[in-house]
C-alpha positions as CSV (number, residue, x, y, z in Angstrom):
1,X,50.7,14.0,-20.0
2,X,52.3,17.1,-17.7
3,X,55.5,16.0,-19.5
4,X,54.4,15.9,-23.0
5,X,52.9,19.6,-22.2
6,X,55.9,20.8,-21.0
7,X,57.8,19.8,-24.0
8,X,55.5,21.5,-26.2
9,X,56.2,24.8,-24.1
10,X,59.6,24.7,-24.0
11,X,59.0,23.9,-28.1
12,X,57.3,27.0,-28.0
13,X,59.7,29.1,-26.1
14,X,62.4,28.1,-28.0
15,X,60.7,29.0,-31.2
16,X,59.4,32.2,-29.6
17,X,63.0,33.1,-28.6
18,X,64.4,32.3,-32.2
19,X,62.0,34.4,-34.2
20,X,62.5,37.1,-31.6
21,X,66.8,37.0,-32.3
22,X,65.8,36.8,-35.7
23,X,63.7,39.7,-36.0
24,X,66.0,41.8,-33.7
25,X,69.1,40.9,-36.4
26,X,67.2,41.7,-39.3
27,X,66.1,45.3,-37.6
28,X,69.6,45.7,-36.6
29,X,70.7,44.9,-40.6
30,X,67.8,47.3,-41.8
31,X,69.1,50.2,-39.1
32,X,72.9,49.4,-39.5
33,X,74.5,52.9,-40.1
34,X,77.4,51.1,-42.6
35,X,77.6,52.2,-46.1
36,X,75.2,50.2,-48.0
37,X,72.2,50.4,-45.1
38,X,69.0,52.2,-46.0
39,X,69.8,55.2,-43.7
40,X,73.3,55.5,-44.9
41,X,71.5,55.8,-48.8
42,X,68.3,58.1,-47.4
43,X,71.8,60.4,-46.2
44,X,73.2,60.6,-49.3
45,X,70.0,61.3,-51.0
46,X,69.0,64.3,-49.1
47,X,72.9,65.5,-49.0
48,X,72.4,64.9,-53.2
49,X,72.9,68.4,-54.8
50,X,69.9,67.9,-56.9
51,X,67.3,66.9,-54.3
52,X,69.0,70.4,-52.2
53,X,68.1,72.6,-55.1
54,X,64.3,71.1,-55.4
55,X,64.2,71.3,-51.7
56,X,65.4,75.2,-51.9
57,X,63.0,75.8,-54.6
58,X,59.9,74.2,-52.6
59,X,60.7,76.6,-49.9
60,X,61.1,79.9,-51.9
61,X,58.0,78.8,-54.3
62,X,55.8,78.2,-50.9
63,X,57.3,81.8,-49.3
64,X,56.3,83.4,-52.3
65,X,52.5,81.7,-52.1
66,X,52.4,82.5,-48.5
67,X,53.2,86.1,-49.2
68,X,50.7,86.5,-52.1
69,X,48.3,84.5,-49.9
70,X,47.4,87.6,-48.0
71,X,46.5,89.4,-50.8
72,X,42.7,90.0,-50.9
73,X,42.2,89.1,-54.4
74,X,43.4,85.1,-53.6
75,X,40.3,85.1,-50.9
76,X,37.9,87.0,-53.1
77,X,38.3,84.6,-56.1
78,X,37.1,81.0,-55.4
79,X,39.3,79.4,-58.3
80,X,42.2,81.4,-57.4
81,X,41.7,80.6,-53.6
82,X,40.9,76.4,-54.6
83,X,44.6,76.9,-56.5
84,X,46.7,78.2,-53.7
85,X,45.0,75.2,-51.1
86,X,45.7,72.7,-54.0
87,X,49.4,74.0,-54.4
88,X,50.3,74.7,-50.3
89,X,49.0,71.2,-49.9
90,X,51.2,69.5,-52.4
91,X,54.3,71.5,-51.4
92,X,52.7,70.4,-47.1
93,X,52.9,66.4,-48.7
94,X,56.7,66.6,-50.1
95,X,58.0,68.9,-46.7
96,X,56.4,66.0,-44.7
97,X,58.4,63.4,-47.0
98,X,61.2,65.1,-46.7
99,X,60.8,65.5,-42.9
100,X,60.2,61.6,-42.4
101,X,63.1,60.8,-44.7
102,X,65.4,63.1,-42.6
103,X,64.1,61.9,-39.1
104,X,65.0,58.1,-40.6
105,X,68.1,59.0,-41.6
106,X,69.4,60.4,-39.0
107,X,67.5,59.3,-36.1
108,X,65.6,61.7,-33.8
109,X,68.0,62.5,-31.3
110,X,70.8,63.3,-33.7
111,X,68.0,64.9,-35.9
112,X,67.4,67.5,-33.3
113,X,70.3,68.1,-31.8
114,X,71.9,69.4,-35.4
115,X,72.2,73.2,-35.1
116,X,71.4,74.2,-38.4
């Protein structure tokens, strides 16, 4: 009977250690940096020219709200106020895409240690 046991955990830890190789290739495919990997296409997309100018244009458009935010007439009308909340928070949902797409892209540490 101890010997039957046995088998059957060493079964186990065989299986154990093969899923476990298996799973760390498949993260190691899914995180390769080579040209067709998913970071290598999340770089290209936010180095795409397109994606720079909607990215530019969120940032002015949300300077602009912020500036005209401190106006009194934004706090003093309810529908105007509900409008800029609405907007900021849309334009808060696509920076924090844009923030998790760059952090998976390019990993933290090389994330933060870029200058610019």
């Amino acid at each position: 009977m101890q010997k039957r046991v046995s088998r059957v955990g060493e079964r186990a830890l065989k299986m154990r250690s093969s899923f476990a190789q298996s799973a760390r290739k498949s993260a190691e495919k899914f995180f390769d940096s080579s040209e067709g990997s998913y970071r290598s296409r999340a770089k290209n997309f936010m180095q795409n020219d397109m994606v720079q100018c909607v990215l530019i244009f969120m940032i002015v458009t949300n300077s602009v709200l912020m500036g005209v935010a401190t106006f009194h007439f934004v706090d003093d009308d309810p529908f105007v106020k509900d409008h800029f909340e609405l907007v900021d928070n849309i334009l808060l949902f696509f920076f924090t895409i844009e923030l998790a797409i760059n952090l998976f892209a390019y990993g933290i540490c090389d994330f933060f240690q870029d200058n610019w």
